[in-house]
Structure formats: C-alpha cells, structure tokens
N, C-alpha and C positions, 0 to 999 in steps of 0.2 A: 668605978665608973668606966664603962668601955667609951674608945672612942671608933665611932662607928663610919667606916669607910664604905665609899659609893663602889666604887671599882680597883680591883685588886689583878696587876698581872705576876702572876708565878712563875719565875725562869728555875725550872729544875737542871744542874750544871753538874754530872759527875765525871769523878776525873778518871774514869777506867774504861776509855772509848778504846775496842779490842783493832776498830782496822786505823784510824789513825790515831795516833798518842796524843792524851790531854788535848785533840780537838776544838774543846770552848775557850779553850785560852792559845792556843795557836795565831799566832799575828799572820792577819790576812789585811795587805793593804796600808799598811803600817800599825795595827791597832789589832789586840785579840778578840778574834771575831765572834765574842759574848758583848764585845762592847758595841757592834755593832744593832746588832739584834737588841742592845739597852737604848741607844740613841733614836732608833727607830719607832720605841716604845714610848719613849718621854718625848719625841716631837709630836708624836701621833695625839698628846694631849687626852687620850680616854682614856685613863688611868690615874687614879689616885694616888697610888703606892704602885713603885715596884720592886718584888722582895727575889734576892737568888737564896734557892736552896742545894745545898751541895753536901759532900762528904768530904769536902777536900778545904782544906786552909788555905793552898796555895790558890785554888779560884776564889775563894772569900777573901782573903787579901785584894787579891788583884779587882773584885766585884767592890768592895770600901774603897778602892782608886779611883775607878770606874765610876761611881756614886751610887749605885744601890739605894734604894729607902729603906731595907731592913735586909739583913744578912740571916740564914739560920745554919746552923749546923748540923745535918742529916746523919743518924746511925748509918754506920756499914751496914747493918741485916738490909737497909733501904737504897742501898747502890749496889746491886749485883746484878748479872744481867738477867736476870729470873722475875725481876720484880717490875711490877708494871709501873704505867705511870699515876694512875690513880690511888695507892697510898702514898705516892710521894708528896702528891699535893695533900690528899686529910692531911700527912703532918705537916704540912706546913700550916695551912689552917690551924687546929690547932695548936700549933707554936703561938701563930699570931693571936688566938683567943685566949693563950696563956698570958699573954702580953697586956690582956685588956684591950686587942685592936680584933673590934669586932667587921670580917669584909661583908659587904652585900653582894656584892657580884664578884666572880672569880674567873680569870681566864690562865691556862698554862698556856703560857710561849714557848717554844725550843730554842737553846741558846745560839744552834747553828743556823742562822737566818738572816745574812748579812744583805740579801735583796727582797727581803720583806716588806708586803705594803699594808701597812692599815690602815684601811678605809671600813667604818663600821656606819649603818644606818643605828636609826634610833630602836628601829625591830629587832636590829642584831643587839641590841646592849640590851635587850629584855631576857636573851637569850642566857644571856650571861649567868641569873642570878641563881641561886647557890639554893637547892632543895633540901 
C-alpha cells in the first residue's frame, strides 16, 4: 500500500562543494546553513515531507539532528560535478517510491538558502506536480 503524499520538498546536499568546503553543513549564524534552508521549509507549511538527499553521512547525520522527514543515501556516480540536478531528484523519487511513499507534487530546494522566502500561490502549487 503506498502512502500517498501531497507535496514533497527535496534538498539535494553534497559534500564535495569545490569553492567553499562542505558548505551545507558550514555554521552560518550559529547553525549549519542546511538547517536553515530546513527551517524555512517546515515554517513555510507547504510541504508534506521534507527529504535530504546526499552522498555524505556526515550531512545525513547532521540532516537526522536537524529533523529531516526522510534521509537517503545518494551513489557517488550521483554527486560529481558533472551531474546535473535532475537525476538527483528521479533518485530520490524513486528511493521514496521504493519506500511505498508515493509524492504528488515535488519541489527541489538548494540547501544554501538561509534568506529564502516561500511564498507559493495556489497556481504555483499546481506547478509543482510531477509529469
């Protein structure tokens, strides 16, 4: 039986950022500034789930601190700088529809986004849903 979610934000987090080191987990402001970009996500309330996908155990640890709704663990061939962002999310998706967690609407966040505003109309969330 899936269980079938409305709205799904995906924070793709890997740890091989070439101009500053480990980046999404760098404390900005007392807090590493992945947590930020989560906090602005779960007040913003339009989201269901939100899942970090990464290559790194040290940002999934830190992202299970943090509270995450679902953690996955991303192949290397999927964190080089070669690779876009669009198979990072298919696998996350299908991670989560391996799960039995089927999303309807999907949005990738960036994790460096600690002055981010979300503000979505009811048009923008149609925009959302997953073809």
């Amino acid at each position: 039986m899936f269980q079938r979610l409305e709205n799904v934000a995906i924070i793709p987090a890997r740890i091989g950022s070439k101009r500053i080191k480990k980046k999404n987990i760098k404390f900005f402001y007392g807090k590493p500034i992945l947590q930020w970009t989560y906090e602005i996500i779960k007040k913003s309330k339009i989201f269901n789930k939100v899942v970090l996908t990464s290559d790194s155990h040290q940002i999934l640890n830190i992202g299970k601190k943090i509270g995450f709704d679902i953690l996955i663990k991303r192949p290397k061939g999927l964190s080089n700088d070669y690779i876009g962002t669009a198979p990072v999310i298919k696998h996350a998706i299908n991670c989560l529809v391996s799960q039995s967690i089927m999303p309807n609407k999907v949005c990738c966040v960036y994790p460096c986004n600690p002055f981010m505003q979300l503000k979505i109309s009811e048009k923008e969330k149609n925009l959302l849903k997953i073809t």
